[in-house]
MIVEXKOL-383776 format. One record per residue (C-alpha): residue in three letters; x, y, z. Coordinates in Angstrom, 2 decimals, padded with zeros to 5 digits, m for minus. Layout:
% MIVEXKOL-383776
("ALA",(X,Y,Z))
...
***
This chain:
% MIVEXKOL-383776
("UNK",(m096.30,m150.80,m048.51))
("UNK",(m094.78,m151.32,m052.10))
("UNK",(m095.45,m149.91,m055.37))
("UNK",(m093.92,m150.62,m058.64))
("UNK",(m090.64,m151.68,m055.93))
("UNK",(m090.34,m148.55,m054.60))
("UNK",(m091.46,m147.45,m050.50))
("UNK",(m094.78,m145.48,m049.99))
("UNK",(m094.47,m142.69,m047.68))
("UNK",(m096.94,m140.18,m045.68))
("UNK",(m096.04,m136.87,m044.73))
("UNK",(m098.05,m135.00,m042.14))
("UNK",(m097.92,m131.66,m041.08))
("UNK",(m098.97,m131.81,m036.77))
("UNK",(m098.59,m134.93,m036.71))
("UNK",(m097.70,m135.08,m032.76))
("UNK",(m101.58,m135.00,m031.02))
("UNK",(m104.67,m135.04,m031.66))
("UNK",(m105.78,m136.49,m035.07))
("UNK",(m102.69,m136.31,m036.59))
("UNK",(m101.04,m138.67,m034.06))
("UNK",(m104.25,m141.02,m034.46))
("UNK",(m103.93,m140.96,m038.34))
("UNK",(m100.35,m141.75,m038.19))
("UNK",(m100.71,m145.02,m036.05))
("UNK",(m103.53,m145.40,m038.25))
("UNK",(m101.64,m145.48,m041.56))
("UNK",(m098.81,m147.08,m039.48))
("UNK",(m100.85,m150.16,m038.54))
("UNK",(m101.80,m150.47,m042.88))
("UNK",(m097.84,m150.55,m043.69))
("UNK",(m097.43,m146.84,m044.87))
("UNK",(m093.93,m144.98,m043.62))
("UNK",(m094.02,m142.00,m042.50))
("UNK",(m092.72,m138.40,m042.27))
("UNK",(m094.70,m136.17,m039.50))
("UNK",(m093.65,m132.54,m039.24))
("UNK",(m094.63,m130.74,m035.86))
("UNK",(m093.75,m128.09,m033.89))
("UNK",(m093.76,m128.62,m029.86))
("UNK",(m091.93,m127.72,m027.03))
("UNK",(m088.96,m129.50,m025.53))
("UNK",(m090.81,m130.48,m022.14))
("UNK",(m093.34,m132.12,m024.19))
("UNK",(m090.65,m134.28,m026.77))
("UNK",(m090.27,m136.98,m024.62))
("UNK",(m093.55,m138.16,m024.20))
("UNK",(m093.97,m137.16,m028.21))
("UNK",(m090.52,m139.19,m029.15))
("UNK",(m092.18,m142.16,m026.80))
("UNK",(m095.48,m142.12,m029.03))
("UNK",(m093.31,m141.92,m032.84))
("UNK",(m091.42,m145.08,m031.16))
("UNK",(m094.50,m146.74,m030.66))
("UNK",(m095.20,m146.17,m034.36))
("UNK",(m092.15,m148.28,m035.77))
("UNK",(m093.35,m151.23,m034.16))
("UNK",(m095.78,m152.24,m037.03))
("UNK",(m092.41,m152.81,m038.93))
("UNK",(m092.85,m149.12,m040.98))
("UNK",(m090.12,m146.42,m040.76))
("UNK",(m091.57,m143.08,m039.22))
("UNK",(m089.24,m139.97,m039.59))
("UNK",(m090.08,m136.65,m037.69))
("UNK",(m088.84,m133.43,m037.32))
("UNK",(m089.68,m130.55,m034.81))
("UNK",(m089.89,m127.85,m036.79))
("UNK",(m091.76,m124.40,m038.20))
("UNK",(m093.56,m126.17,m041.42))
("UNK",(m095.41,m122.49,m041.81))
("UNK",(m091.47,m120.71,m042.34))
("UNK",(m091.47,m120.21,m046.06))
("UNK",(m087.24,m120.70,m045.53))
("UNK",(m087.38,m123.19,m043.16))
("UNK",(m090.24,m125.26,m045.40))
("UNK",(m087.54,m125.61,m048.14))
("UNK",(m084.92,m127.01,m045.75))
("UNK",(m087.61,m129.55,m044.77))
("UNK",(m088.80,m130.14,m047.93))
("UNK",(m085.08,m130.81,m049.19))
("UNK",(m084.63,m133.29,m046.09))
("UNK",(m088.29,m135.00,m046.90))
("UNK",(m087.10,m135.28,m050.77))
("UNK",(m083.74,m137.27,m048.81))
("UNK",(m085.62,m139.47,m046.60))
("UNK",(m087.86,m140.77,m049.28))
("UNK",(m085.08,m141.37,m051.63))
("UNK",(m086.80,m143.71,m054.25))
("UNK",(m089.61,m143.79,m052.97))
("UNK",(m093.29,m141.28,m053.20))
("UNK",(m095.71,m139.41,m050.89))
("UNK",(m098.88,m141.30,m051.08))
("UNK",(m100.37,m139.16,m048.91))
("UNK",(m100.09,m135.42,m047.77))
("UNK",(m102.06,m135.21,m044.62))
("UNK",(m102.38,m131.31,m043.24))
("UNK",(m103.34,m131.21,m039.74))
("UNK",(m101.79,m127.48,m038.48))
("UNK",(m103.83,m126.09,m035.74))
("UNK",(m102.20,m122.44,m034.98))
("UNK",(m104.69,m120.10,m035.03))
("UNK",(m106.16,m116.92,m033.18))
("UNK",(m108.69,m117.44,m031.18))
("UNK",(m109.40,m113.73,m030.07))
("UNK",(m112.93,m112.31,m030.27))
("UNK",(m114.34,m109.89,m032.29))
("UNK",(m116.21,m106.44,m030.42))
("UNK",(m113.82,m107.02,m027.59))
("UNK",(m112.26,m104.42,m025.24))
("UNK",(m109.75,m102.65,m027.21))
("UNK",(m106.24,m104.74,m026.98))
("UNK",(m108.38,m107.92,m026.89))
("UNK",(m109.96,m107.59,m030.50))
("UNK",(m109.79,m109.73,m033.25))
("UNK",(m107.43,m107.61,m035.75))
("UNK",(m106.04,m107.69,m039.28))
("UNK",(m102.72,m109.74,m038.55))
("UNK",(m104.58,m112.19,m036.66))
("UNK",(m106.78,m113.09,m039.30))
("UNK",(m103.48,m112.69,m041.66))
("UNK",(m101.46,m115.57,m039.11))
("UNK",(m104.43,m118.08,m039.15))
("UNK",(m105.20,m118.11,m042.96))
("UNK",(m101.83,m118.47,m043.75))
("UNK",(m101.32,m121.15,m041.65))
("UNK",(m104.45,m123.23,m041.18))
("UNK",(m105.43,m122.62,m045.17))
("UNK",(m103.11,m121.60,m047.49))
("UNK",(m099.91,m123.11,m046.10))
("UNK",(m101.80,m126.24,m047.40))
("UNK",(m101.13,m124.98,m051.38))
("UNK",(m097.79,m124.05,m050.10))
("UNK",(m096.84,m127.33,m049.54))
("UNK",(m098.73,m129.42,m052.15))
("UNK",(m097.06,m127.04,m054.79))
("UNK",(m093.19,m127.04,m053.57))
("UNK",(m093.79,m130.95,m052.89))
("UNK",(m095.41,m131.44,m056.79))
("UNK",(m092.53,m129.30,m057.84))
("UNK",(m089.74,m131.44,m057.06))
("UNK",(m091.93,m134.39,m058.50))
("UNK",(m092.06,m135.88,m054.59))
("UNK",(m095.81,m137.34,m054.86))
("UNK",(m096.75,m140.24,m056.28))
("UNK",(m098.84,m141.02,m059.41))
("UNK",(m101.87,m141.65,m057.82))
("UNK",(m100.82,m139.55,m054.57))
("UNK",(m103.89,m138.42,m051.92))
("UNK",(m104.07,m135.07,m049.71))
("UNK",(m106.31,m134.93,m047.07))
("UNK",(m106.97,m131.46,m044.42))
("UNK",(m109.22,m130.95,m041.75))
("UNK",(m112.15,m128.66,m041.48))
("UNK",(m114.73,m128.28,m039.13))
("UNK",(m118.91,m127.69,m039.07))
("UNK",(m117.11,m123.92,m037.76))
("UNK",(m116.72,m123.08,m041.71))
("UNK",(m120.63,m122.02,m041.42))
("UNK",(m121.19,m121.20,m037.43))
("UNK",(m120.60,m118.30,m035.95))
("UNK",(m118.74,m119.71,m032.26))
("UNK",(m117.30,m117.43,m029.96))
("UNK",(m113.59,m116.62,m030.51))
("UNK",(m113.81,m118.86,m033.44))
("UNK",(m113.81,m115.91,m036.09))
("UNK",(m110.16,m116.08,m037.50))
("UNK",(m110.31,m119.81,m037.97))
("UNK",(m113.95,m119.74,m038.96))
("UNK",(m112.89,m117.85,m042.46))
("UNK",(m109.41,m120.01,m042.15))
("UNK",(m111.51,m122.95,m042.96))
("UNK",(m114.04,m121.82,m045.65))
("UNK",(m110.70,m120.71,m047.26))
("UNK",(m109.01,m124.78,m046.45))
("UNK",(m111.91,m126.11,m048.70))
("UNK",(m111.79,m123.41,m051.28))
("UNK",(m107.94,m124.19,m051.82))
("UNK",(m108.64,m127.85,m051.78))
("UNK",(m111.34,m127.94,m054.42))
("UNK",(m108.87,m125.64,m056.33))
("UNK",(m106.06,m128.53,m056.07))
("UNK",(m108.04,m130.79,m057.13))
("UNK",(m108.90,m129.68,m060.29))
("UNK",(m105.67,m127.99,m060.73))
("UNK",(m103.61,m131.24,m060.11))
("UNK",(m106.09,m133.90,m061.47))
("UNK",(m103.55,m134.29,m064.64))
("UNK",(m101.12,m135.56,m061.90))
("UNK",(m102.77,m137.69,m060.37))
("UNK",(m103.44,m135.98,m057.03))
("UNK",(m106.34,m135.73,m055.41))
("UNK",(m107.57,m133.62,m052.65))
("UNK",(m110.18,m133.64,m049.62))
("UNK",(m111.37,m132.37,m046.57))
("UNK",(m112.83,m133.83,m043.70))
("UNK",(m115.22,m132.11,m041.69))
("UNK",(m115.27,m133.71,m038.20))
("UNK",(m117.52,m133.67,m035.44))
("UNK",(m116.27,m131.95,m032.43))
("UNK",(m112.93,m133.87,m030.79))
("UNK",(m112.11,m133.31,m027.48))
("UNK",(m108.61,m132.79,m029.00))
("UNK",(m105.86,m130.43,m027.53))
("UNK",(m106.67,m127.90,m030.13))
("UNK",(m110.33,m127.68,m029.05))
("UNK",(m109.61,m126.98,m025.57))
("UNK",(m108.16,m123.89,m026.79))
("UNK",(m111.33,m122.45,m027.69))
("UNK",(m113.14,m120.39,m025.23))
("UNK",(m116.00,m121.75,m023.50))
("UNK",(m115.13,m125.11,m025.10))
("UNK",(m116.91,m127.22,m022.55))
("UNK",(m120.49,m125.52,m023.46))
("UNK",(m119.63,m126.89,m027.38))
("UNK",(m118.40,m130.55,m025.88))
("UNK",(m121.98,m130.98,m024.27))
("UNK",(m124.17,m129.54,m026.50))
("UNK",(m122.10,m131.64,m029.52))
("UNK",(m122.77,m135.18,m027.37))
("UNK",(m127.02,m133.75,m026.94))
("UNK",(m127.12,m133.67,m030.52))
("UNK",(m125.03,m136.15,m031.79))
("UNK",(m127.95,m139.06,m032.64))
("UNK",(m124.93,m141.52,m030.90))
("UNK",(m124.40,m139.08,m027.90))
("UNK",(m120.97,m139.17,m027.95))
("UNK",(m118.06,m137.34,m029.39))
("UNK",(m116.45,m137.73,m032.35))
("UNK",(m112.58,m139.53,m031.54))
("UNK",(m109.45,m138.69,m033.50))
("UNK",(m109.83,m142.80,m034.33))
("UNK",(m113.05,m142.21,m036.18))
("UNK",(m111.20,m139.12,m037.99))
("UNK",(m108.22,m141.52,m038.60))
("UNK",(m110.17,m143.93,m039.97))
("UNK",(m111.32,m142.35,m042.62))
("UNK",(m107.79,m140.88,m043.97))
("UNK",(m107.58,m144.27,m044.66))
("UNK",(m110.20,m145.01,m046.26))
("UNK",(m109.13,m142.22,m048.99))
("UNK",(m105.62,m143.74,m049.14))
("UNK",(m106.91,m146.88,m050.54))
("UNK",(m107.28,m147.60,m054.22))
("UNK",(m111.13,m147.65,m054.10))
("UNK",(m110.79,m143.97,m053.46))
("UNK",(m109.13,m143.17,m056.37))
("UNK",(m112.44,m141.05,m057.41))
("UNK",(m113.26,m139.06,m054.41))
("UNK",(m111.67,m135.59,m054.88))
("UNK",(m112.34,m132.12,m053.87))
("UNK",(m115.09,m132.98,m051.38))
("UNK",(m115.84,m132.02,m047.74))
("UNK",(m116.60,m135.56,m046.31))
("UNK",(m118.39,m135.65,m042.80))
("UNK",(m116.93,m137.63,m040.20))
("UNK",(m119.04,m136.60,m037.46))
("UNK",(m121.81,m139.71,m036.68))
("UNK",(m124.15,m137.69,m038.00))
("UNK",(m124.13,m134.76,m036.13))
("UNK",(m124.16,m131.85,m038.32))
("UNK",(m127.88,m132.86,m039.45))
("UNK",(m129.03,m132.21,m035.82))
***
């Protein structure tokens, strides 16, 4: 992927499961580079390091490093590495797929109970670690002229699920900050979405309790009776990195087959 001579790149934040993995063979497969920041566990690298490989095999370079991206001091270390391994070239695309979150209930037993920090850990890292990033990255002039950022939100922004209270207000604030970047950074040429998928059967999800109850009653009223895949999510990150895009910004697009109207 070339523009004006110089490489394209995509940087994504989680990018080791889930639908960050899926959008990064995605992208992959369409000639993009890529950077993926994640943070995992060393039992689980090799099978992670196996997948990146896979990546390079569409002839596209794909750079990762396991690390905190949610460390204010440790995001400018990364960021100065990200600003070396582009060199000449842009971020396209700024793709923010954290999932670290509390998943604690509210009215529980005491010790259980949702509390202040909790809700203070999930914001700042499933919402506003997303401004975080797009503004160091502008900063250092790192995007591109007509670059794209994409995040993830769920039909949880406006439900009331068990456990789900932290990340419920986490992701009303994720669209809030991405309308705000939108309009914020139009004179730069960036724009910014959200996609609100269906429910994935991703690693994240299982984390939530009683998650199987929410996978079956998702496939009764999804008008396809299936679940949404991290390939249908992937699919449309695409779409918005394509020039035909260029006038989508600071929406909530559903990726979900439909089944938020059910």
């Amino acid at each position: 992927m070339e523009m004006n001579g110089a490489k394209e790149w995509v940087l994504i934040l989680g990018g080791s499961s889930g639908i960050g993995l899926a959008t990064a063979k995605k992208l992959a497969r369409h000639g993009f580079h890529l950077i993926i920041v994640h943070r995992d566990r060393k039992a689980d690298l090799e099978d992670i390091e196996s997948e990146f490989h896979k990546i390079t095999s569409h002839n596209v370079q794909c750079v990762s490093f396991n690390q905190d991206a949610l460390n204010p001091t440790r995001r400018k270390i990364l960021i100065d590495r990200i600003a070396s391994v582009l060199d000449l070239g842009t971020l396209k695309m700024l793709v923010h797929s954290i999932a670290k979150g509390n998943l604690k209930p509210m009215g529980a037993k005491v010790g259980m109970n949702l509390q202040h920090q909790d809700y203070q850990l999930t914001m700042d890292a499933m919402a506003i670690s997303l401004y975080d990033w797009v503004s160091e990255l502008h900063a250092l002039g790192l995007f591109s002229s007509d670059a794209r950022v994409v995040s993830f939100t769920s039909e949880g922004n406006a439900k009331a699920w068990p456990g789900y209270g932290a990340v419920s207000a986490a992701k009303a604030a994720l669209e809030a900050i991405t309308r705000n970047i939108a309009v914020a950074f139009a004179g730069h040429g960036i724009k910014a979405n959200c996609i609100q998928a269906g429910v994935t059967n991703t690693r994240s999800f299982r984390m939530i309790p009683d998650y199987k109850t929410l996978l079956q009653v998702s496939i009764e009223r999804n008008p396809y009776h299936r679940l949404t895949t991290p390939e249908d999510v992937a699919d449309v990150v695409y779409l918005l990195s394509k020039e035909e895009a260029r006038w989508i910004t600071g929406t909530v697009i559903k990726v979900d087959g439909g089944e938020s109207l059910c």
